[in-house]
C-alpha positions in Angstrom: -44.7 -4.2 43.4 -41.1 -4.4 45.4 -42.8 -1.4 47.9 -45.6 -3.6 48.8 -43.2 -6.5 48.9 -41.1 -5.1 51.7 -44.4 -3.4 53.4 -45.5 -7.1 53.6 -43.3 -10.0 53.8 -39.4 -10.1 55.6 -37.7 -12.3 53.2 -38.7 -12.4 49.2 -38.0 -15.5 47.6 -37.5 -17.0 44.1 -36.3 -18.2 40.9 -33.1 -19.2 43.4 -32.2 -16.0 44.8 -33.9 -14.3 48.5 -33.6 -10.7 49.7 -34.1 -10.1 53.1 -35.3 -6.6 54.6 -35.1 -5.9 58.3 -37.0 -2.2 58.6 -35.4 -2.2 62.5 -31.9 -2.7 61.5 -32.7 0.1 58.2 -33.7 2.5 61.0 -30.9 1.9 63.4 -29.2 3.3 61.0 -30.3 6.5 61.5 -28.8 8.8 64.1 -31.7 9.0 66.4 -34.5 6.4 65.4 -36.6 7.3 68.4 -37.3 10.9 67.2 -39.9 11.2 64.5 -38.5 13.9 61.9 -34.9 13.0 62.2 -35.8 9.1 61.5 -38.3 10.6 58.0 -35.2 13.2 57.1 -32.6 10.7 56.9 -34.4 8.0 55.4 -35.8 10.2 52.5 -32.3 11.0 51.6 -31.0 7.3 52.0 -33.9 6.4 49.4 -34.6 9.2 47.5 -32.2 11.3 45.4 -33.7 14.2 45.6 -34.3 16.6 48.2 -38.6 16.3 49.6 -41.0 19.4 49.8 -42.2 19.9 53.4 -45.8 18.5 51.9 -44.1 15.4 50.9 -42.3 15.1 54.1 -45.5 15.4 55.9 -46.9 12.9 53.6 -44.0 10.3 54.6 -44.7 11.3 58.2 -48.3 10.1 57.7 -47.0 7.1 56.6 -45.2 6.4 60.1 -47.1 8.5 62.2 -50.9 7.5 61.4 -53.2 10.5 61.4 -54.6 12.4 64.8 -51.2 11.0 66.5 -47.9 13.0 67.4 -44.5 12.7 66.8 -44.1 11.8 70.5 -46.4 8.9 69.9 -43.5 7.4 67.7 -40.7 8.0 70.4 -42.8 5.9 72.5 -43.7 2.9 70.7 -39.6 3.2 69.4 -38.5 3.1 73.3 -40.9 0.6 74.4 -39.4 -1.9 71.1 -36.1 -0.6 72.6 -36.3 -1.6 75.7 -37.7 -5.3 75.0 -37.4 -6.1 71.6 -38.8 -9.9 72.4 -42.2 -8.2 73.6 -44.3 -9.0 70.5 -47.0 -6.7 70.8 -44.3 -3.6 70.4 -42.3 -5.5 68.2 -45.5 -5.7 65.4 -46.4 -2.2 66.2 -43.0 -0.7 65.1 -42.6 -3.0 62.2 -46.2 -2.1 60.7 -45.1 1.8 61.1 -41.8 1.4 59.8 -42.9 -0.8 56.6 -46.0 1.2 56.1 -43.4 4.1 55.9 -40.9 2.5 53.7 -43.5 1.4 51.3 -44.7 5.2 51.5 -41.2 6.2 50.8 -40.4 3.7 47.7 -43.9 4.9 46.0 -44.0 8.4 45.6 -42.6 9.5 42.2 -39.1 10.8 43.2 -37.5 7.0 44.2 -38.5 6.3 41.2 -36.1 8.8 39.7 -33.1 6.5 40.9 
């Protein structure tokens, strides 16, 4: 339920408490958000305490990287957020990868393991 919370909605509220998630600020974390497999590598071992098969990591990369696309793809929606992060249309784009990723990456069985 929390995974399709923070695939959904920025800020959960109730019962007197909120939590907030920003996905852009959770990848700037990363060392190099633009590139694809770095971004997927880092974030599986921020959220996921054990190490990922390559098939899971390719399942995660599915997840940000929709199906028939390229890991270039990615870089390029990333940069064009980048370079004007008040553009809406790139804005969206890179928050519906990144949360349809971090949903991906709070649902398969090993975060759950935590």
């Amino acid at each position: 339920v929390l995974a399709d919370y923070v695939a959904g909605v920025p800020v959960i509220e109730g019962r007197g408490f909120s939590i907030s998630f920003d996905a852009f600020e959770l990848a700037k974390q990363t060392s190099n958000p633009q590139d694809a497999p770095t971004l997927i590598k880092e974030f599986a071992e921020f959220l996921l305490p054990v190490d990922l098969t390559k098939k899971q990591l390719e399942y995660l990369r599915l997840n940000l990287i929709p199906e028939g696309y390229e890991d270039y793809h990615w870089a390029a929606v990333w940069a064009a957020y980048e370079l004007d992060p008040n553009n809406e249309e790139n804005t969206n784009i890179v928050n519906t990868l990144l949360r349809t990723f971090i949903r991906a990456c709070m649902n398969i069985a090993e975060y759950h393991l935590v």
